[in-house]
Structures are given as structure tokens and as C-alpha cells.
N, C-alpha and C positions, 0 to 999 in steps of 0.2 A: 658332766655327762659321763655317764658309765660306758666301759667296754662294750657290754652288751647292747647298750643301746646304738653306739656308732654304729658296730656291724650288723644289726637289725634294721636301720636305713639306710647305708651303705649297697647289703643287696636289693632292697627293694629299688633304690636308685637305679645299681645294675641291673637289673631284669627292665626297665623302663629304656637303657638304651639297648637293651639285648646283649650285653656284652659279658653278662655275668654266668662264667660257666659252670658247669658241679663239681661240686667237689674243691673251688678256688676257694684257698686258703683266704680269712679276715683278713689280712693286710696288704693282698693283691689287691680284693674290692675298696679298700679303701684308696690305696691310689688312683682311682679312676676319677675320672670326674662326673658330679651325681647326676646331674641335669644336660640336658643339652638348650631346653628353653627355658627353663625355670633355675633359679636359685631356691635353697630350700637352706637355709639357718636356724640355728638354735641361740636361744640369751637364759639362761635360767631356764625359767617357769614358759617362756615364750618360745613360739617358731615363728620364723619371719617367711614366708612364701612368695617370690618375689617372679612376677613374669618377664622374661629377660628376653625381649626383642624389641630392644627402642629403633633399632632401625627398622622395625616395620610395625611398631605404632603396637607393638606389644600383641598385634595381634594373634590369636592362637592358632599352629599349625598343627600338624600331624604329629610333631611331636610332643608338643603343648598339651595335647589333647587324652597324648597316652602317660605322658610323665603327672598330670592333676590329679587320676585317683590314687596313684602311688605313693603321692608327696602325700594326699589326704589320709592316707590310712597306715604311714608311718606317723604323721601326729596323732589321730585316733588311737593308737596302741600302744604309744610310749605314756604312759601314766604320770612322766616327769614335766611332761607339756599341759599346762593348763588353758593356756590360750594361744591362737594364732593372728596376725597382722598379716593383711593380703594386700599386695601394690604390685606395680610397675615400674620398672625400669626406665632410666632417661625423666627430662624435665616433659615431655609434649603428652602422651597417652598413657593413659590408666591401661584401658585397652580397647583395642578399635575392633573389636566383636572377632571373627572365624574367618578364615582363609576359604573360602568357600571353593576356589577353583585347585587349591590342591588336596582337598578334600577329594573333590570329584574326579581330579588327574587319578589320585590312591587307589580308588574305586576302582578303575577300569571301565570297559564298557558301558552303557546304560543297558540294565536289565530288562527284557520284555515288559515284566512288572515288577515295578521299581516297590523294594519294603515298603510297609506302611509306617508311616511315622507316630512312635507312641506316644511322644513325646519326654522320651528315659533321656537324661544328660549326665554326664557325670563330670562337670565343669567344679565345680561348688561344694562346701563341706558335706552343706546338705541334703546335696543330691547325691552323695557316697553316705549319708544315715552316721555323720559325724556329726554329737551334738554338742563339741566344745565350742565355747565362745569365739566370734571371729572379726575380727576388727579390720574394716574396709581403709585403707592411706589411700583416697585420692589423689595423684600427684598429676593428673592432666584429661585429657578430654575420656569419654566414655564414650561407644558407640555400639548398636546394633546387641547383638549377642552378651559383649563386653557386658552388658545390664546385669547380667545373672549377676556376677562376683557380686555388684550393689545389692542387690535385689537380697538374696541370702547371707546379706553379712549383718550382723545384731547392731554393728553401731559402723555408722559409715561418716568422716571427717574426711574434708578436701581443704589442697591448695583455694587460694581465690581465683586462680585463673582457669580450675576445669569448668568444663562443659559438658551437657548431655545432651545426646539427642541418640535417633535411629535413622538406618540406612536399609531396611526391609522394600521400601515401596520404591526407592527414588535408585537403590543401587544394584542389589541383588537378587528384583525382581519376584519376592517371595511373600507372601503374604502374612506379616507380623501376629502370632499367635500365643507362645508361653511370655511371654517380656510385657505385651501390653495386660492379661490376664493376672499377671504375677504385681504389677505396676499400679493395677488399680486398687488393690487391696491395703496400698498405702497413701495413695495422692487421690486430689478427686477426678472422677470421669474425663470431666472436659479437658480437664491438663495432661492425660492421657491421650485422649483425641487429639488435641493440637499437638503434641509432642510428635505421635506417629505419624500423622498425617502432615505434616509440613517439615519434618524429618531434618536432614542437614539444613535447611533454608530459615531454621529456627532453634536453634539450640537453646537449651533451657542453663541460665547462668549458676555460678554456686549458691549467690543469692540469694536466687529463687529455689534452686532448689532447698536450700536451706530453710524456705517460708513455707514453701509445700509437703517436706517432713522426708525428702529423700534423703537428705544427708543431715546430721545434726551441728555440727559444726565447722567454722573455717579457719583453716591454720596455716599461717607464712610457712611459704615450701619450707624454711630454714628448720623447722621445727612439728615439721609435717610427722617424721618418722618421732622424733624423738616424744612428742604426744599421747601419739599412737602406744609407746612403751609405757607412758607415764599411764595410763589407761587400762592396760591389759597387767600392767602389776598389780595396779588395786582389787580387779575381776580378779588377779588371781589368789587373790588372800583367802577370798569365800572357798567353800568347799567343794572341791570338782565336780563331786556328784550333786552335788544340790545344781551346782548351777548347771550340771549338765541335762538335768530333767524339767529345770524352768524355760531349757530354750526346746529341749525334745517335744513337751507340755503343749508351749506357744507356737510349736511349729505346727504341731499335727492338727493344732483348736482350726487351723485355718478351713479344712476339711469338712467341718464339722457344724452340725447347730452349737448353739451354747448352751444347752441344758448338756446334750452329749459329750461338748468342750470341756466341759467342766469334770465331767465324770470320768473322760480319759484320764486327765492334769489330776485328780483325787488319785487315781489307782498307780498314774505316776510319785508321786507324794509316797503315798503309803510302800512303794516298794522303795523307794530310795530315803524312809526314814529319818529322823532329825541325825544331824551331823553337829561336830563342834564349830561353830561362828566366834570371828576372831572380833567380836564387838558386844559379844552377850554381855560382860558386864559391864559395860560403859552405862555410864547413867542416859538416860536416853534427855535430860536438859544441855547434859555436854553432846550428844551427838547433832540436837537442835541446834548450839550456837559455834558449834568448831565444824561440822560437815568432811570436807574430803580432806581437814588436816588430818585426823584422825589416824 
């Protein structure tokens, strides 16, 4: 990793706990420490973003909330990062959704007229308009909110032992709206319905989620992380920008009919151009019978 780049997420870390003043010399900020909820690593080609509150089930707080887009768009702009792996902290929760009461404590008052909710989050690569690759480490239950990280991550692997479910109707009172909308669009209806509607009283196993297409695979905690690596080195051999416009492409189609899907994904294509592919000359019989040796 280059100088440049330490001290390029270095202050974005700083400005995330407010601590980073002007004018502080590189090697002030880098003694700080970058997160206060989060872990933020680098391995190569990889950033590891790690949510770092097992004792409270990883759930996101106030600062959780303000250190995500920062972590997100110090990977976004380091060009040395090809992919990111997103997990949790501790053996028990992925993440157990939003601290909703210190949210509200934050807030102050209750306004006359409370904003309108647009539904803008900036949890997720995605929802910061980050289109590298992002690799979900399930390492324990999912709940509520927690769904997003699943929801917008390209390939999601779990322990055997998580679980999903939501906690909208049965805990916080609030009426589930981007999570089941965003949920349907990859599982069918009814397993959405049940999911929401019987909430903690029915958690949906890795199993099944496995069967119903939320996660694709299952990996002994032992080798959860190390998977996870093995996975996002091979994403990262392709070409950044290639794969950065097949996931921009497949994000935006979901908006969209399919004749117009298509014609987005076309004018994506044509501006990001053919790139060098580290398999073009392979004979495509040896790609047939050797696969991810390759």
C-alpha cells in the first residue's frame, strides 16, 4: 500500500470521528485510530469492512452510521482496491439492524412535522453509487435493517449457524418497507410474506436461505473469512472496470423494463470498452474441464 493511500483513508477515518484537524501533519492522522464502530482493512487487491460491535449484536449506531460512507468511499477511490468483503464482528450477529432509540435520543425533540422519509440510506456500497464488487461473510444472525448489507452485496456466504429474519412489526413498531421491496426482487413473494410477518417467531435458516437464493453458499465459521479471500482474489483478476460496469449495469436494469435494461447495460459496455482478460487465451476446452483451477 502506498503512502498516499494510508493518508488518503487515514483522514477520511479522521473526519468520521471528527478528530482530524487542518492543517494535521500525515503521521498525526495516522496514529489515530480509524473507526470507532467499524474496522476498515486492506490485504492486496481487498478491503475487509468489518462492523465492530459484538456486544451489541453489531448493531449500527450513530457512529456506525456516519463512519459507512466514509469507509465506502475510501474503497471507492483507492484504485488499488478491487473488491470488498463485508462482515461482523464476534461469533453471534452479522448485524441486528439500527439502534433506533439512539437515533432518536441524537435527534432531539420530535419536530412538529417530522421529514418525510425518502427512503436515501447510505448503509451499503450501493447506496453510496460504489460499484466494486462486494462480498457479504455471513458470521451470525441478520435482523431488521441489518438486511440491506445482504440485500446489496453481489455474492452473500454464511456460517451454518446464521439466521434471518426482521424485527419491523413485532419490535420497532414500524411498518417494513425498502427490505421487503428490495427482498422480493430476489426470493419469491410468499417467503417474503412469511419472513416479514412472523418476524423473530420464524427465522429463516442458512439452508434455506441457501434454497431460496439469499445466500449462495455455506462455510464452517473456520473458514468463513478465509473463503471469502479465496473469492474476491479470483473477482479480482478481471478488470476493475469491466466488472465495475457489470454490477453498475445489473444494479440500475432493476429500475427499469428490459428492453431499457438493456439499453442502459449497452451504453455502459460501450463507455467502459473491451479491457485486457487474464483468460483470453486459454482454450476455452481447458476452461470447460479445469474451471476455478485456472
Amino acid at each position: 500500500m502506498s503512502e498516499q493511500g494510508v493518508a488518503r483513508r487515514t483522514v477520511l477515518a479522521g473526519a468520521a470521528l471528527g478528530a482530524a484537524a487542518s492543517g494535521m501533519r500525515a503521521a498525526q492522522a495516522a496514529a489515530l485510530p480509524p473507526f470507532q464502530a467499524i474496522r476498515y482493512e486492506t490485504q492486496g487487491p481487498i478491503c475487509i469492512i468489518t462492523l465492530d460491535r459484538p456486544e451489541a449484536d453489531n448493531v449500527a449506531d450513530g457512529h456506525m452510521l456516519r463512519e459507512l460512507p466514509l469507509a465506502w468511499e475510501a474503497f471507492r477511490t483507492d484504485e488499488t482496491l478491487k473488491v470488498a468483503i463485508f462482515t461482523g464482528a464476534g461469533s453471534q450477529a452479522f448485524c441486528g439492524g439500527v439502534d433506533i432509540g439512539a437515533l432518536r435520543a441524537s435527534a432531539g425533540p420530535a419536530p412538529a412535522h417530522p421529514p418525510r422519509d425518502e427512503g436515501i440510506r447510505t448503509y451499503t456500497a450501493k447506496h453510496n453509487r460504489c460499484w466494486k464488487p462486494v462480498i457479504a461473510a455471513i458470521n451470525g444472525f441478520v435482523a431488521g435493517p441489518g438486511l440491506h448489507f445482504m440485500l446489496d452485496a453481489d455474492i452473500c456466504i454464511a456460517v451454518p449457524e446464521a439466521t434471518f429474519f426482521d424485527l419491523h412489526l413485532h419490535r420497532t413498531g414500524s411498518v417494513p418497507i425498502i427490505e421487503p421491496i428490495e427482498m422480493a426482487r430476489k426470493i419469491p413473494q410468499e417467503a417474503v410474506s412469511r419472513m416479514f410477518l412472523l418476524g423473530p417467531h420464524d427465522p429463516i435458516s442458512a439452508e434455506r436461505a441457501r434454497q431460496l437464493g439469499l445466500i449462495s453458499e455455506i462455510t464452517h465459521r473456520n473458514r468463513l473469512l478465509a473463503r471469502a479471500i479465496e473469492m474476491a482474489l479470483q473477482i479480482a483478476q478481471a478488470d476493475l472496470y469491466l466488472t465495475m460496469a457489470f454490477i453498475e449495469s445489473m444494479y440500475k436494469a432493476r429500475e427499469l423494463g428490459v428492453t431499457e435494461a438493456i439499453n442502459r447495460g449497452l451504453i455502459i459496455r460501450q463507455m467502459t470498452g473491451y479491457r485486457p482478460a487474464p483468460m483470453r487465451d486459454v482454450p476455452l476446452g481447458d476452461l470447460a474441464r479445469s474451471g476455478s483451477k485456472l
